[in-house]
C-alpha positions as CSV (number, residue, x, y, z in Angstrom):
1,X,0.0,0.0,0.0
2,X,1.4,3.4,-1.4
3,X,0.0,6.5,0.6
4,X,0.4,9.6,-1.5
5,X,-0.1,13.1,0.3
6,X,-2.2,15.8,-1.8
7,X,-1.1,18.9,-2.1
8,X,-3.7,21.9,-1.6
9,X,-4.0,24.7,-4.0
10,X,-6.7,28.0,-3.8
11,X,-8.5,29.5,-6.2
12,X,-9.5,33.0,-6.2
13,X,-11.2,35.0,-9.2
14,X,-9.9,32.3,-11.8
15,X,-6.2,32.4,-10.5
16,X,-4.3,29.6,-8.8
17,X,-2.9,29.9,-5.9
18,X,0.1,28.3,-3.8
19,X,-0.3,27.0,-0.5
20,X,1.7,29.5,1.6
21,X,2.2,26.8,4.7
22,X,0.8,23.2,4.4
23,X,0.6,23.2,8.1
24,X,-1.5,26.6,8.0
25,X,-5.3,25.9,8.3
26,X,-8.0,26.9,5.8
27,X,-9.5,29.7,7.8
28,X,-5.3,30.8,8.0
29,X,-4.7,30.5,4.5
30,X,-7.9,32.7,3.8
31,X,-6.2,35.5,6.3
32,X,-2.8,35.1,4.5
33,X,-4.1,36.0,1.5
34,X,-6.6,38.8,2.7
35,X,-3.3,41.3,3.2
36,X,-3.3,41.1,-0.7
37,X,-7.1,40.8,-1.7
38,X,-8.9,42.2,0.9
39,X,-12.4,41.1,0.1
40,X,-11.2,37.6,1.0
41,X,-12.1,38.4,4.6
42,X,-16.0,37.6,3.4
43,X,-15.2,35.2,1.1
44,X,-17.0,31.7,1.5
45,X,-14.6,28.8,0.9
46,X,-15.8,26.0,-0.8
47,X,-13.9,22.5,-1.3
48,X,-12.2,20.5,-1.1
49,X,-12.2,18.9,-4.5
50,X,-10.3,16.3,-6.0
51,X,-8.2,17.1,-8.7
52,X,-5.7,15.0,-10.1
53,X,-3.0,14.9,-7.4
54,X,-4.3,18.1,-5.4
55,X,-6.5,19.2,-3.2
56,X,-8.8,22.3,-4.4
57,X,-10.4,24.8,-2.2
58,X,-11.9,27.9,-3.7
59,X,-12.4,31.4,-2.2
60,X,-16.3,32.6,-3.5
61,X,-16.3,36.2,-2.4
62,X,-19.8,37.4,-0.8
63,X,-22.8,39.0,-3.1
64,X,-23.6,41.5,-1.8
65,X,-24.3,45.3,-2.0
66,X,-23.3,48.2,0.9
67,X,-25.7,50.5,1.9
């Protein structure tokens, strides 16, 4: 028996991408990647999906108006 880790990638408005820390958490990945697109804070995450030889989460951000 072979066990093979998956590795975990993000998508975000049609971009990939990297895992900044395999040991970070989902919620901690989301907040690493807020400092550069703030509207993650709201974003729903969706996943994980299987895809090939990764694991895919994806960042949805919130519809939604202000006011």
């Amino acid at each position: 028996m072979k066990i093979n880790l998956l590795e975990r990638e993000f998508i975000y408005h049609g971009s990939t991408l990297a895992d900044p820390n395999p040991t970070f958490s989902i919620e901690e990945v989301r907040s690493f990647y807020a400092a550069q697109f703030p509207e993650l804070t709201n974003a729903a995450i969706t996943g994980p999906e299987t895809v090939g030889d990764r694991l895919r989460y994806t960042f949805e951000r919130a519809i939604g108006s202000k006011g």
